[in-house]
C-alpha positions in Angstrom: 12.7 12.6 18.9 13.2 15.3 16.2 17.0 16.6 16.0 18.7 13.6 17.0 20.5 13.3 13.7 24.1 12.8 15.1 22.9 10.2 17.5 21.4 8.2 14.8 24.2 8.6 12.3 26.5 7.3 15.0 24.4 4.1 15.6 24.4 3.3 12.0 27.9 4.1 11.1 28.3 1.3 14.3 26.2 -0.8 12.2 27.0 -0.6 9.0 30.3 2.0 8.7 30.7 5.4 7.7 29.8 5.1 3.8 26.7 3.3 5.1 25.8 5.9 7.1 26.2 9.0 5.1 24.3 7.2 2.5 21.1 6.2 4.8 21.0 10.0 6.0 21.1 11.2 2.6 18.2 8.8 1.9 16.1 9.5 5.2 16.6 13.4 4.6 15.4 12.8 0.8 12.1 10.9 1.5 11.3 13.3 4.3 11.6 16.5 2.2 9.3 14.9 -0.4 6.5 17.1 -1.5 3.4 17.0 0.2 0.1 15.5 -1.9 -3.8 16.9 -1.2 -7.2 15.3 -2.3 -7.8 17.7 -5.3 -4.4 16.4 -6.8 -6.6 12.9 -7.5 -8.9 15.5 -9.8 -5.9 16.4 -12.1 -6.7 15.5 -15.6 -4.4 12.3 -15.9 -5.5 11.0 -12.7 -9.0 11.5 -13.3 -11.0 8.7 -15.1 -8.4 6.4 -13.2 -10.3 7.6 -9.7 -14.0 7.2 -11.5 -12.6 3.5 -12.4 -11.9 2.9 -8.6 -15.0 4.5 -7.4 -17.0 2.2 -9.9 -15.6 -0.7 -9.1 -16.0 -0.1 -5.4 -19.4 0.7 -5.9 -20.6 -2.1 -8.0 -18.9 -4.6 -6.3 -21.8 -5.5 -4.3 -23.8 -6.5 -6.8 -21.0 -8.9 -9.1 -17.9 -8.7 -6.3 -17.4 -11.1 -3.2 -20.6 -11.2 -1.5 -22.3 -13.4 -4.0 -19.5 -16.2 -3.0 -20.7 -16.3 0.5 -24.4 -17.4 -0.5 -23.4 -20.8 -1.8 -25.5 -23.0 0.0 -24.0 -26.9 0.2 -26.4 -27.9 -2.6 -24.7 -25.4 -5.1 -21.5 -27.6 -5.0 -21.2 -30.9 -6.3 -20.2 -33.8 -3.7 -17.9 -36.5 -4.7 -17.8 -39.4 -2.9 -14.7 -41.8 -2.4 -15.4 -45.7 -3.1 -14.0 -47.8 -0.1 
């Protein structure tokens, strides 16, 4: 599918006429020249403590997250009941 540049270009400049077209190429060429990220770059100083955050809320989410909401039993919530 790679290479097929002019036929795309002519099937949006159909669509949406030449401006359009040039423009969406200049955008689809940006965003796939865009630099490429690896895990170590979530180790950078900045990024860091943000990452520990995440992990610790992952982790402890067991313990005050959504599992605790699944253990209601019917007697934990109050029943109200409509007068005829």
């Amino acid at each position: 599918m790679a290479g097929r540049r002019d036929e795309a270009f002519a099937i949006m400049q159909r669509i949406g006429g030449r401006a359009s077209a040039e423009f969406a190429m200049r955008e689809i060429s940006a965003s796939l020249t865009t630099q490429r990220r690896a895990w170590r770059d979530l180790l950078q100083p900045g990024i860091r403590r943000a990452v520990m955050v995440g992990f610790l809320a992952r982790d402890t989410d067991p313990f005050f997250g959504h599992q605790h909401r699944h253990r209601l039993r019917p007697t934990d919530l109050p029943v109200r009941r409509l007068e005829p």
